[in-house]
N, C-alpha and C positions, 0 to 999 in steps of 0.2 A: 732338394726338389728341383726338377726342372724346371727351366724357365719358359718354354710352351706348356706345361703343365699349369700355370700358373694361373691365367685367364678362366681354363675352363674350368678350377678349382672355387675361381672366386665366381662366375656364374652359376656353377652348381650351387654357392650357399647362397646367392640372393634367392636364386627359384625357388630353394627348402624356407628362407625365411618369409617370402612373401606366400606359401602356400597356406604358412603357420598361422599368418596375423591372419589371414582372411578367411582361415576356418575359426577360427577364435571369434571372427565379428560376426558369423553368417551361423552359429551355436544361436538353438532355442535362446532367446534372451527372458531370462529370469529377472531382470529388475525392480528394484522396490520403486513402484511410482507413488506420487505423491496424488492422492485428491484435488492439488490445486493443480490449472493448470494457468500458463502465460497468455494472456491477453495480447490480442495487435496492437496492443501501448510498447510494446517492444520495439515497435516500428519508429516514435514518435524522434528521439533522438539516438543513433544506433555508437556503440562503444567504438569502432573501427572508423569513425568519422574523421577523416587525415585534417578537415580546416574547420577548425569552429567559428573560427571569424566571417567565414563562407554562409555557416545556421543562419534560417531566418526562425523567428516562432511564429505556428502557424497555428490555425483556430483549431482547437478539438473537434474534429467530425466524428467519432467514433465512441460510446462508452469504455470505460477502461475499469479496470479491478478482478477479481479473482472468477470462476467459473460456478462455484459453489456455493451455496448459502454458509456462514463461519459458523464455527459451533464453540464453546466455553471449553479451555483447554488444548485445545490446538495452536502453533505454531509456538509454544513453549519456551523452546530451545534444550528441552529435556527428551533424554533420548529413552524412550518407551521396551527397548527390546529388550529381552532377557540375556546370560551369557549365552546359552546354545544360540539364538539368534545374532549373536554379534562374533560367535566364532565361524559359523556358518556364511556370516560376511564377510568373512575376512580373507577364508580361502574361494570365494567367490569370483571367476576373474572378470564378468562382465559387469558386478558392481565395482571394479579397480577400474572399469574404465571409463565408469562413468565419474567416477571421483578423480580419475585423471583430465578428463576431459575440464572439468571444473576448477581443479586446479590452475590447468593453462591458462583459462579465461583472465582467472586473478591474476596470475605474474605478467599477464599480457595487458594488463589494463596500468595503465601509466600513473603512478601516485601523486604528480598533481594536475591530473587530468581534470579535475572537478573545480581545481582554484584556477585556474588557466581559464575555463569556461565560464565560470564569475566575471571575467573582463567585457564581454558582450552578452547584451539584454542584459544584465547583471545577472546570468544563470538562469533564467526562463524557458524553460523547457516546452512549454506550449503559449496558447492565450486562451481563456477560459470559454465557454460556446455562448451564444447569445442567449440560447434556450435549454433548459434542462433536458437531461436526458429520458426516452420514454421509460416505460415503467417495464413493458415487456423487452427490451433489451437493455434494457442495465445490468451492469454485472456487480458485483458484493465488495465490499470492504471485510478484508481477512480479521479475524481475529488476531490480538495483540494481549501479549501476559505481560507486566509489568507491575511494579509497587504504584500506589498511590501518596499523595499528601495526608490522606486522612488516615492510610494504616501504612507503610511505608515498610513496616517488617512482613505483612502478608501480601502474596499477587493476587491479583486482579486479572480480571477478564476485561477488554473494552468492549465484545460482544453485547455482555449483561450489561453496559451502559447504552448501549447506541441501541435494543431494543425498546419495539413500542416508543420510540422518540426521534424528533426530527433532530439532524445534529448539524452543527459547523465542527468542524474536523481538522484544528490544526497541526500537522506532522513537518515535525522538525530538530535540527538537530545543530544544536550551536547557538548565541548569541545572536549572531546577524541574520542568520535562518528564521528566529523568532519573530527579530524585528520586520521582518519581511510579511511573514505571516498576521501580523498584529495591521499591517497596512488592509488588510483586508476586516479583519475582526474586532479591531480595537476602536472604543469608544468614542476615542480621538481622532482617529481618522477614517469612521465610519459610522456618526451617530443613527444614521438611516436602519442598521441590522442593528445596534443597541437598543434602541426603542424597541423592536420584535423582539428582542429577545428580552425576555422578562422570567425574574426568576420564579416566578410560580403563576399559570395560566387562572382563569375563570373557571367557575366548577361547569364541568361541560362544554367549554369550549373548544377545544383542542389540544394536544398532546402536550409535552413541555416542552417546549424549544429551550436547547441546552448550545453548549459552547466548549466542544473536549480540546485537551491539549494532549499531546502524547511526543514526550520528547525522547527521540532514538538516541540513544549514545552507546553503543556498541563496544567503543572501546573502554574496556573499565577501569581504565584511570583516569577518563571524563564522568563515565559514570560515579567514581569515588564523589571527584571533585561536586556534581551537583549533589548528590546524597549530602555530601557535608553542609549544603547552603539550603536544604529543605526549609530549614527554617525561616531565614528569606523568604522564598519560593511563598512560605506559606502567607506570609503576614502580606504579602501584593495581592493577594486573591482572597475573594467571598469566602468563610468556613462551608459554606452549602456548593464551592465549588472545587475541594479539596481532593472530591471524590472522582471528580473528570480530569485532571492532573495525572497523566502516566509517564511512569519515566521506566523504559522499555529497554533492555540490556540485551536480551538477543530470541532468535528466534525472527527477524525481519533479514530474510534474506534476500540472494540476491533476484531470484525469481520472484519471489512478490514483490519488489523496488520496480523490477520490469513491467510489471501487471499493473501496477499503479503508476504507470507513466513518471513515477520520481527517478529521471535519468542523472540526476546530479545529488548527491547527496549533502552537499553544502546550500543549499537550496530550501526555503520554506515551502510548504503544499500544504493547501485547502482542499476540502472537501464537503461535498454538501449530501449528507448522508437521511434517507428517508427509515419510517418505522418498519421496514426489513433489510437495512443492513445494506441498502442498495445505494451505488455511487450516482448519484442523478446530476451533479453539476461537478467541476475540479477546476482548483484554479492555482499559479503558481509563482515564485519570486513575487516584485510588487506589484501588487493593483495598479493599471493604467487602461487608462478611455473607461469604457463603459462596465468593467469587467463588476467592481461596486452594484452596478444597478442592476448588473444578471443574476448575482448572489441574491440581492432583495428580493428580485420579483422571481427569482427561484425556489425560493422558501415561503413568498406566498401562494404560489403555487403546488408546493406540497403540504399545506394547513388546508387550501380548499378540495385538494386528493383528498388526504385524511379524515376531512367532512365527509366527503362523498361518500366515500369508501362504508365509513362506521352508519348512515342515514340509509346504506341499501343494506349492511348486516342487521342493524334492526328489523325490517320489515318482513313480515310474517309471510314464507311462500308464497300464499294466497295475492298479495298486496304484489308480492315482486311479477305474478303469471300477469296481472293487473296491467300492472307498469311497462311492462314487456310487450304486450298486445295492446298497447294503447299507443308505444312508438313506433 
């Protein structure tokens, strides 16, 4: 081959390969999307962040959780398609690229990015809001399948827990995670929500105020390890709280970790979930200043919603045109 040959050999093949890729990206896109989508909780601490010592945590101004109301059976981690649909994915090239695209995020995300950012705030990803979140802009807490304490060989929905019920919501994954999360919910160092939280309300008075745990451990040779210590597990907790004990193995990906502001996964997180599944408070690593007394008076402010709410479903049309024309 000649050697002025040579240049305009190799230009001619970048113009053929960059025509390729970008008729390939500019192709009707077929993708399977997902019902859920990413909340601007993605915003709150971003992965690309070059100095974490630089983060400050800054007050939640925003609701955060998924877009959709969750339904029983969703986010699994069981894959639903049949063979013709997962052969049909296979030779798919724009689902290749979005699973490419996904892949790079992981190899691009530094493996001890998340103990590295335990050194300051001790992992705190936000600071919880003074006031709950409103009712018309809050966004949902995702469904979660997992074994429980009280049946351990069958999954569970957390949906069919957190319906009809006000909830404290703590999601975590690890030892110190735990302990972190107990700074907020534990009797010890929160008698103020112990005393609300009773294990079985007045007849007619309000919903039950419960108390879930739902422990992420993804990778399943942590998983093994708590399965073998259920037993444990069990004998620290009420029998009547067996049932809100989740120990969640997958299907928490990395799109809902984004949605729900859990940017650090060695990190406890609270949540302060109402009788639709709705995120109205969140709060993260340990309770400090006032973050305790938002929690309280955020949960009595969803006991006097849930009043409200069920005192205008009773009321017979006639009595609501009443009430209506008389404010």
């Amino acid at each position: 081959m000649s050697p002025s040959l040579q240049p305009l050999i190799l230009l001619r093949f970048f113009q053929i390969n960059q025509y390729i890729c970008s008729s390939c990206i500019r192709s009707p896109q077929r993708q399977w999307k997902s019902r859920r989508a990413v909340s601007t909780a993605a915003q709150i601490l971003k992965d690309e962040d070059p100095k974490p010592q630089d983060f400050t945590p800054k007050p939640l101004s925003r609701p955060i959780g998924v877009l959709y109301p969750p339904r029983p059976g969703e986010n699994s981690g069981i894959d639903p398609r049949s063979w013709r649909e997962r052969r049909d994915d296979l030779f798919d090239y724009n689902k290749h690229l979005v699973r490419r695209k996904e892949l790079t995020k992981q190899a691009a995300k530094p493996y001890f990015r998340d103990w590295s950012r335990t050194q300051y705030h001790k992992g705190k990803s936000f600071i919880s809001p003074v006031r709950i979140f409103r009712a018309d802009k809050s966004l949902y807490f995702p469904n979660m399948v997992g074994s429980t304490l009280a049946s351990p060989s069958t999954p569970s929905d957390t949906t069919s827990v957190l319906q009809d019920r006000i909830s404290v919501v703590s999601v975590y994954s690890g030892r110190w995670a735990e302990l972190q999360t107990q700074s907020f919910t534990d009797e010890k160092h929160h008698p103020e929500l112990a005393a609300i939280l009773q294990p079985e309300p007045k007849q007619g008075e309000h919903p039950l105020l419960q108390k879930v745990e739902i422990n992420v451990e993804l990778d399943w040779m942590k998983a093994l390890i708590v399965r073998t210590f259920m037993g444990g597990i069990r004998k620290q907790r009420k029998k009547e709280d067996w049932a809100r004990y989740f120990l969640v193995r997958r299907g928490v990906t990395e799109e809902i970790k984004e949605a729900m502001g859990m940017a650090n996964s060695k990190v406890g997180y609270v949540y302060l979930v109402d009788w639709l599944c709705r995120i109205r408070w969140a709060g993260s690593a340990d309770a400090e200043g006032s973050e305790k007394e938002g929690l309280v008076a955020g949960v009595q402010r969803l006991v006097e919603g849930w009043k409200r709410e069920r005192e205008e479903g009773s009321k017979t049309p006639a009595q609501k045109s009443v009430a209506k024309a008389g404010g």
